[in-house]
C-alpha positions as CSV (number, residue, x, y, z in Angstrom):
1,X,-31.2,-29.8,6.6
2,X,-33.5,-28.5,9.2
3,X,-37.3,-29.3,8.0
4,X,-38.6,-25.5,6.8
5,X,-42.0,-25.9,9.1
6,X,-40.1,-25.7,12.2
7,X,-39.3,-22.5,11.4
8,X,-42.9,-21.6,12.0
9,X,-44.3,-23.7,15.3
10,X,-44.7,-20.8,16.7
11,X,-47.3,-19.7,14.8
12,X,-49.9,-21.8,15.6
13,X,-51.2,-22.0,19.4
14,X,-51.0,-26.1,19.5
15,X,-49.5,-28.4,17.4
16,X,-50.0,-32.2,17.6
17,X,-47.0,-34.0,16.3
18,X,-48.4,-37.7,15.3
19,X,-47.6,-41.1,14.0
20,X,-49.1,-43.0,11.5
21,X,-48.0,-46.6,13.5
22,X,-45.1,-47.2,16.0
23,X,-41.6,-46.3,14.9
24,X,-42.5,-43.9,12.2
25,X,-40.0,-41.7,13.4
26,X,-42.0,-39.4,15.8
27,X,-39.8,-39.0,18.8
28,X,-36.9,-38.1,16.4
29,X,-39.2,-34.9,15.1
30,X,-40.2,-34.0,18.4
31,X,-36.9,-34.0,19.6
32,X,-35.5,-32.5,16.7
33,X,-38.2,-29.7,16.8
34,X,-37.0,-29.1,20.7
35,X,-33.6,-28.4,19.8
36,X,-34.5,-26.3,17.4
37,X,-36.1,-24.1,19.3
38,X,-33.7,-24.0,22.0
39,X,-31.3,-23.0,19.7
40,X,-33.3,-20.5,18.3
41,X,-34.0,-18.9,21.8
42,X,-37.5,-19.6,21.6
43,X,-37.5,-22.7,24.2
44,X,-39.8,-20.5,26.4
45,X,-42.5,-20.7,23.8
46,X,-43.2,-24.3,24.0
47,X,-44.8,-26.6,26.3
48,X,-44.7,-29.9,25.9
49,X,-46.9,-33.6,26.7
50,X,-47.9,-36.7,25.4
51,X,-51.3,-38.6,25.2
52,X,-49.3,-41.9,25.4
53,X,-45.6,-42.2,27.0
54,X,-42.4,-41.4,25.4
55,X,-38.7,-40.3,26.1
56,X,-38.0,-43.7,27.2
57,X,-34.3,-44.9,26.3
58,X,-36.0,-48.7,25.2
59,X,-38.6,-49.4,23.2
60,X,-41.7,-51.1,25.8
61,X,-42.4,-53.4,22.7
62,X,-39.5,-53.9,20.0
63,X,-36.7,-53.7,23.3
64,X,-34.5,-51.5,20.7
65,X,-33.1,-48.4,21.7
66,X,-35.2,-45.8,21.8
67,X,-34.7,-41.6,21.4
68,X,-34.7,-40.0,24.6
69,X,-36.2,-36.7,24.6
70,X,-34.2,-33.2,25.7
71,X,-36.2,-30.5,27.1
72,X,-34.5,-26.7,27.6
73,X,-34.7,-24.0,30.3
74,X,-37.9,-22.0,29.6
75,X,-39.7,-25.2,28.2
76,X,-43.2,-26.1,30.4
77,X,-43.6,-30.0,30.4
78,X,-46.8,-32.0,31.8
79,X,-46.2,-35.6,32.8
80,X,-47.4,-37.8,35.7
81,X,-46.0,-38.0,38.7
82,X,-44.0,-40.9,38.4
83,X,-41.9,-40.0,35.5
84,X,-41.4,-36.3,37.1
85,X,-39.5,-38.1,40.1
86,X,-37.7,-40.1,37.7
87,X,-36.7,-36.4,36.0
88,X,-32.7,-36.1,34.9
89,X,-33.2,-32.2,35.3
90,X,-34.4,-29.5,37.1
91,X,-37.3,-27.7,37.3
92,X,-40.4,-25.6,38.9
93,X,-43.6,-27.4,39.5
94,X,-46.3,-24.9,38.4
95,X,-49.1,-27.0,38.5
96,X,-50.3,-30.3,39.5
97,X,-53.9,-31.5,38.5
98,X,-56.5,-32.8,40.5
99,X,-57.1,-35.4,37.7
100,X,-55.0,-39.1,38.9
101,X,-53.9,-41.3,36.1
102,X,-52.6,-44.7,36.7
103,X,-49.2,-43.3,36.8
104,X,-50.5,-40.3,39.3
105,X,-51.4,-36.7,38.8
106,X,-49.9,-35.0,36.0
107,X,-47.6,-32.2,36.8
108,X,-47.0,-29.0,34.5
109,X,-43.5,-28.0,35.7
110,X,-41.1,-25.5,33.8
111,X,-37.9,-26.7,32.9
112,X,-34.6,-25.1,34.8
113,X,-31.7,-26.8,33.2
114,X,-31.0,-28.7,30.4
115,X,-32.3,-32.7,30.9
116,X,-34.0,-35.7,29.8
117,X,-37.5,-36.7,31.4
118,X,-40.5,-39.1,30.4
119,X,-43.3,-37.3,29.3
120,X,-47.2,-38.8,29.8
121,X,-49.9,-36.8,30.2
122,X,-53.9,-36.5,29.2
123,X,-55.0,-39.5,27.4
124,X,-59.0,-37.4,26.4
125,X,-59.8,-34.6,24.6
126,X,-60.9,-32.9,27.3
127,X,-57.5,-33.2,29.5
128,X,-55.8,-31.9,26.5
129,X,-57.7,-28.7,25.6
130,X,-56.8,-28.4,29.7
131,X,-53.5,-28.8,29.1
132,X,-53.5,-26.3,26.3
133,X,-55.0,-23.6,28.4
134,X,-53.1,-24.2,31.4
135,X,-49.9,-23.6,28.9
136,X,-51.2,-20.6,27.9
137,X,-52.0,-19.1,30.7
138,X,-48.4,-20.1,32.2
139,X,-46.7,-18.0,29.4
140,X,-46.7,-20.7,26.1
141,X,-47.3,-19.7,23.0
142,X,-47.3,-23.1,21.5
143,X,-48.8,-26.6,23.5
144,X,-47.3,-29.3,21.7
145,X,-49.4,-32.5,21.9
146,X,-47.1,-35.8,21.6
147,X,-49.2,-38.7,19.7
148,X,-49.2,-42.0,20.1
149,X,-50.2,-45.3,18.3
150,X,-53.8,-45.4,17.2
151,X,-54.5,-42.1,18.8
152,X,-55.0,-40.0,15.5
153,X,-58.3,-38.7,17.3
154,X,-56.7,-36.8,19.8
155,X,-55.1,-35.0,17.2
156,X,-58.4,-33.7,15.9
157,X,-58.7,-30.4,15.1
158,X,-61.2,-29.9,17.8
159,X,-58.0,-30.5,20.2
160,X,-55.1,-29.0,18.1
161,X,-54.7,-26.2,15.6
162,X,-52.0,-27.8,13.3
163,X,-50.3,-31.0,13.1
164,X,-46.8,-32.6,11.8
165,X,-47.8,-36.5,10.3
166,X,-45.0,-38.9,10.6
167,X,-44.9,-41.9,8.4
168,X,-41.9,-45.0,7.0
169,X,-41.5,-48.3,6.7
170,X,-43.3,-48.8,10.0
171,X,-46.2,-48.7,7.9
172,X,-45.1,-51.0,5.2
173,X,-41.6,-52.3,3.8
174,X,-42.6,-52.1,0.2
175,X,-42.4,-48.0,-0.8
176,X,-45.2,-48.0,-3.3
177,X,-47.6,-49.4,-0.1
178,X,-46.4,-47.3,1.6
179,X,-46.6,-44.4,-0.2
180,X,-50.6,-45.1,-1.3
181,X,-51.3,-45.6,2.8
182,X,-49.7,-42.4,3.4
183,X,-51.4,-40.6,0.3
184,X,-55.0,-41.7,2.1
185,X,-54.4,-40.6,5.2
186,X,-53.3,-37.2,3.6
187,X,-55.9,-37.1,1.6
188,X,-58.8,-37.5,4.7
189,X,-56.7,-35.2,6.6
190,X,-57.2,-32.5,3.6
191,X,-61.1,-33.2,2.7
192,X,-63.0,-30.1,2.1
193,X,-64.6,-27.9,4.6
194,X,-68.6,-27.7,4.7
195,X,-69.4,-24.0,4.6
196,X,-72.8,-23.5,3.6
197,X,-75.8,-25.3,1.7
198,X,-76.6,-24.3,-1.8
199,X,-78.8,-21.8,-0.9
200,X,-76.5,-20.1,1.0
201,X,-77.5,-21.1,4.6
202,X,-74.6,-21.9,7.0
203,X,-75.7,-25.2,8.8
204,X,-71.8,-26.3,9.7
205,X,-71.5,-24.1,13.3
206,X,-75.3,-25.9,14.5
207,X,-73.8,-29.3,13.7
208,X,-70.8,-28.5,16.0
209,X,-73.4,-29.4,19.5
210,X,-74.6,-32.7,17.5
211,X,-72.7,-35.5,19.1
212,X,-74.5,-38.9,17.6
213,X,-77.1,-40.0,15.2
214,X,-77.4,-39.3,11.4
215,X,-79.1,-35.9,10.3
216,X,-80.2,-34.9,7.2
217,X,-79.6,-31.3,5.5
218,X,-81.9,-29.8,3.1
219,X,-81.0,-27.2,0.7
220,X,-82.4,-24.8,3.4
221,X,-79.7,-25.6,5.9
222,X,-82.0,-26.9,8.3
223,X,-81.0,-30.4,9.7
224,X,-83.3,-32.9,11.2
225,X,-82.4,-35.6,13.0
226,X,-83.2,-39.1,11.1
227,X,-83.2,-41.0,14.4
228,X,-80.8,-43.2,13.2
229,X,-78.9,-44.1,16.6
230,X,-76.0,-46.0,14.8
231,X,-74.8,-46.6,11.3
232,X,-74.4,-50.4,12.9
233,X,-78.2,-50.3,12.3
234,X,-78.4,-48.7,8.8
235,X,-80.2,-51.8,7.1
236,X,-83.3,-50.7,9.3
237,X,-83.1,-47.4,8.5
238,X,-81.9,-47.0,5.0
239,X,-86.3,-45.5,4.0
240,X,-85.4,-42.9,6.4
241,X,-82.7,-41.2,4.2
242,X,-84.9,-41.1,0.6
243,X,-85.4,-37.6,1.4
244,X,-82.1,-36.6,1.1
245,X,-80.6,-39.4,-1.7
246,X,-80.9,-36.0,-3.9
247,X,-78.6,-33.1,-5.6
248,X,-78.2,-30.4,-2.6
249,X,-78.8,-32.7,0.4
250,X,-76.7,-33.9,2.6
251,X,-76.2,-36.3,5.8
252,X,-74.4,-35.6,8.7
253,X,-73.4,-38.4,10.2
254,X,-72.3,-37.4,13.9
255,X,-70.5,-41.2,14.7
256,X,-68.1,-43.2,12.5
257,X,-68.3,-43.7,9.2
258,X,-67.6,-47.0,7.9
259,X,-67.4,-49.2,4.9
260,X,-71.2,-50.4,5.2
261,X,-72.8,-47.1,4.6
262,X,-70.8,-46.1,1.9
263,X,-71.1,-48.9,0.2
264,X,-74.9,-48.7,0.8
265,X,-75.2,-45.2,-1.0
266,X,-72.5,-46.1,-3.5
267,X,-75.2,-49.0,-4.8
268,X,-77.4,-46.4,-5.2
269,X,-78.9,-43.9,-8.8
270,X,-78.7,-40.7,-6.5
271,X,-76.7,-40.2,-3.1
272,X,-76.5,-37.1,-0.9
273,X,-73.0,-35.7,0.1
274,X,-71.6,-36.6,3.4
275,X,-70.6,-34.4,6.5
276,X,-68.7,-35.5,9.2
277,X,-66.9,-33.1,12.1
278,X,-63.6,-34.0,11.5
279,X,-61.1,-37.0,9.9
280,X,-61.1,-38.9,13.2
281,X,-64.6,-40.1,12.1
282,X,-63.3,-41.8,9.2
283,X,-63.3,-45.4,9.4
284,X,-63.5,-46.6,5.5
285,X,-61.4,-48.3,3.4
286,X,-59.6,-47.0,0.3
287,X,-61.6,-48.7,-2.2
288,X,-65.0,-47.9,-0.7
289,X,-64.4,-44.2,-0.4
290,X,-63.0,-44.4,-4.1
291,X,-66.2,-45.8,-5.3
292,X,-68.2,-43.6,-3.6
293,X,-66.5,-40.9,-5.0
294,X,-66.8,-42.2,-8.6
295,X,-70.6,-41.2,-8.6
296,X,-69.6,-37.4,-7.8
297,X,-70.8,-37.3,-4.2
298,X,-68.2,-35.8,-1.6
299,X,-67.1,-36.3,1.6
300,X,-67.0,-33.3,4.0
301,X,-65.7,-31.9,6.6
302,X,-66.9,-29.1,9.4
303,X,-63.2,-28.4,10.7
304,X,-59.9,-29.2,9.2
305,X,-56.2,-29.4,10.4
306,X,-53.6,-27.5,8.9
307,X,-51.2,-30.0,8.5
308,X,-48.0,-28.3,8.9
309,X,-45.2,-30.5,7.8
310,X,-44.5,-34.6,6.6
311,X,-41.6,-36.3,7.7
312,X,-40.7,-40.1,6.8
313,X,-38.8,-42.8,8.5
314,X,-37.2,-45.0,6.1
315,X,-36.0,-47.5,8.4
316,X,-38.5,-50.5,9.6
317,X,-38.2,-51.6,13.2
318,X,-36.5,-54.8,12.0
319,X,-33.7,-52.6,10.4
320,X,-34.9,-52.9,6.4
321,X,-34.0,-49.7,4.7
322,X,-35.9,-48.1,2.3
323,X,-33.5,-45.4,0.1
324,X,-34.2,-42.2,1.7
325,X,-34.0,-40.1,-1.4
326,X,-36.4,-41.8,-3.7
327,X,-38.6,-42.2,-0.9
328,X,-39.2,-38.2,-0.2
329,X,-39.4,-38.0,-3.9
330,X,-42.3,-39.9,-4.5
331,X,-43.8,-39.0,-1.4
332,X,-43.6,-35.7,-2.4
333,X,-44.8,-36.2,-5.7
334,X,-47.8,-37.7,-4.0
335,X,-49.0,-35.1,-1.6
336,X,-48.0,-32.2,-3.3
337,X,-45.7,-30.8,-0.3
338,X,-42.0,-31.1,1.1
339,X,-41.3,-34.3,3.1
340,X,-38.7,-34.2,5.3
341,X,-36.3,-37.7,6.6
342,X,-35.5,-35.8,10.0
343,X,-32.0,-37.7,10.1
344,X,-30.8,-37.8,6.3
C-alpha cells in the first residue's frame, strides 16, 4: 500500500525525510517516495540531497546490503563531486558551488535518464536553505533534504517546512521501548507554538535574532536578557531568574536545554514556562521533562514542523523481526496518526 502522505510531497516547498538512528528504514522511504513520483509524472518536481551520504549498495558500518537510490529524468540531485563521477546515469550539470567539501564541490545536476547515483551534499543549515533556493530557482517545487544519524537539527524547521520521521527496531528490539522512544520524539516534535504573552503581546518573531543566553519574558512581552551565557553555569545564576519563577513569565532559553535546568525549576513552588526556537534544542530526558510537566509548566516552541508522515522499520540490523502488524498498531495507537512499514 503506498503510504497516503506521498500523495501530498508536493505540497510543501521542502521536506526533510529523517531517521531516528541508522537502519530505521530511511533510504527505503526515500526511494520509495522517488518512484512514486516518477510514476506519478511529477519527477520534475523534486530535487533531491543528503546532509550525510546515502545510495551506497553496502552499509559503511554493518557491511550489509544496502538500498541503492533511483533517481528519474526531470529529478535535480546535489552531490559532491566525487560521487557525481561515480554517477550510473546521465545528466545536466546546472550548478556547481563554490563551497568544497572533503569529497569536493557539490554539484546540482538534473537527471536525463533513469540511474543510480550517491547523493552527499550540505552538511549546515546554511548550505541547505542554499540548496533549497538554488532548487527552486532551477524549476523544483519540492527540495527534499536526506537525513542522517544524529542530524535531527538539520531537519529543523528553520531549514525544512515538513518532515517524514522514520523509526524500528534500529532503535530498540523490544516494541514497547520502542514505541515509548518513538512517542517522545513525536511528542517534542509536536510541542506547542508560542504566540503571544498573556497580555496579548507577540514577543515570538523578536526572539527569532536571539541566538544564545537565557531571556526572560514578562507578561508585557518584553524580553531581557538574564546574562546567563550557558545553562552549563545555571548554579551561579539561578537569583537571576526569581523574577520570572511566576504565573505569566516565561524564559527563553536560546541554547540547549538539558536535564540540569529542568530539574532545577522542577524542585521549585513556582516555575515560569519555557520557550525554545525549535525541538533541535531539546536535550532532556523523558523523566525530567515528565516531571517538569507534573507542576503545570509547559514547554514551548517559536516554530514547529509539520510532520507529514511515520514509517517504521521492523527489522533490526542483526535481522530480529518485530511483527509488522502489531507494531503499526500500537504505534499508531500512540501518536494518534497512520504509520506506514514502507515494505509490508
Amino acid at each position: 500500500m503506498t503510504p497516503s502522505f506521498f500523495e501530498h510531497i508536493t505540497d510543501y516547498g521542502s521536506l526533510s525525510v529523517v531517521g531516528m538512528a541508522k537502519n530505521v528504514g530511511k533510504t527505503v522511504c526515500l526511494r520509495a517516495l522517488l518512484g512514486h513520483a516518477f510514476r506519478q509524472g511529477q519527477a520534475g518536481a523534486l530535487a533531491v540531497t543528503s546532509v550525510g551520504t546515502d545510495g551506497e549498495a553496502i552499509d559503511q558500518v554493518y557491511k550489509t546490503q544496502k538500498p541503492e537510490l533511483t533517481f528519474y529524468p526531470g529529478m535535480l540531485v546535489q552531490t559532491a563531486e566525487q560521487y557525481y563521477h561515480r554517477r550510473r546515469l546521465s545528466a545536466e550539470i546546472l550548478d556547481i558551488g563554490r563551497e568544497s567539501t572533503a569529497c569536493g564541490r557539490l554539484v546540482t545536476a538534473r537527471v536525463k535518464t533513469p540511474g543510480k547515483m550517491i547523493i552527499s551534499g550540505p552538511a549546515h543549515t546554511q548550505g541547505l536553505q542554499e540548496y533549497i533556493r538554488t532548487a527552486h530557482g532551477l524549476g523544483a517545487r519540492t527540495a527534499i533534504i536526506d537525513g542522517a544519524l544524529s542530524r535531527l537539527s538539520l531537519a529543523s524547521p528553520f531549514v525544512s517546512e515538513a518532515m517524514v520521521l522514520c523509526t524500528g527496531a534500529a532503535v530498540s528490539k523490544n516494541m514497547d521501548d520502542l514505541v515509548r522512544k518513538t512517542s517522545f520524539q513525536y511528542r517534542l516534535l509536536d510541542l506547542p507554538l508560542f504566540l503571544q504573552t498573556p497580555s496579548g503581546r507577540v514577543a515570538a518573531e523578536g526572539l527569532l535574532s536571539v541566538s544564545s543566553g537565557v531571556h526572560g519574558i514578562g507578561a508585557d512581552g518584553a524580553a531581557e536578557d538574564l546574562r546567563i551565557p550557558s545553562l552549563l553555569q545555571i548554579d551561579k545564576h539561578m537569583e537571576k531568574i526569581e523574577p520570572y519563577c511566576r504565573e505569566g513569565a516565561f524564559l527563553y532559553v536560546a541554547g540547549l536545554l538539558n536535564d540540569t535546568f529542568l530539574n532545577r525549576l522542577s524542585a521549585r513552588r513556582q516555575r515560569p514556562d519555557l520557550v525554545v526556537s525549535d525541538f533541535t534544542k531539546l536535550f532532556f530526558s523523558e523523566a525530567a521533562y515528565k516531571t517538569f510537566l507534573r507542576a503545570g509548566s509547559r514547554i514551548l516552541v517559536l516554530r514547529q514542523p509539520k510532520v507529514v508522515g511515520v514509517c517504521v522499520n521492523p527489522v533490526s540490523p542483526d535481522g530480529y523481526r518485530l511483527e509488522s502488524a502489531a507494531l503499526r498498531e500500537r504505534m499508531q495507537e500512540a501518536l494518534g496518526c497512520a504509520v506506514f512499514d514502507i515494505l509490508a
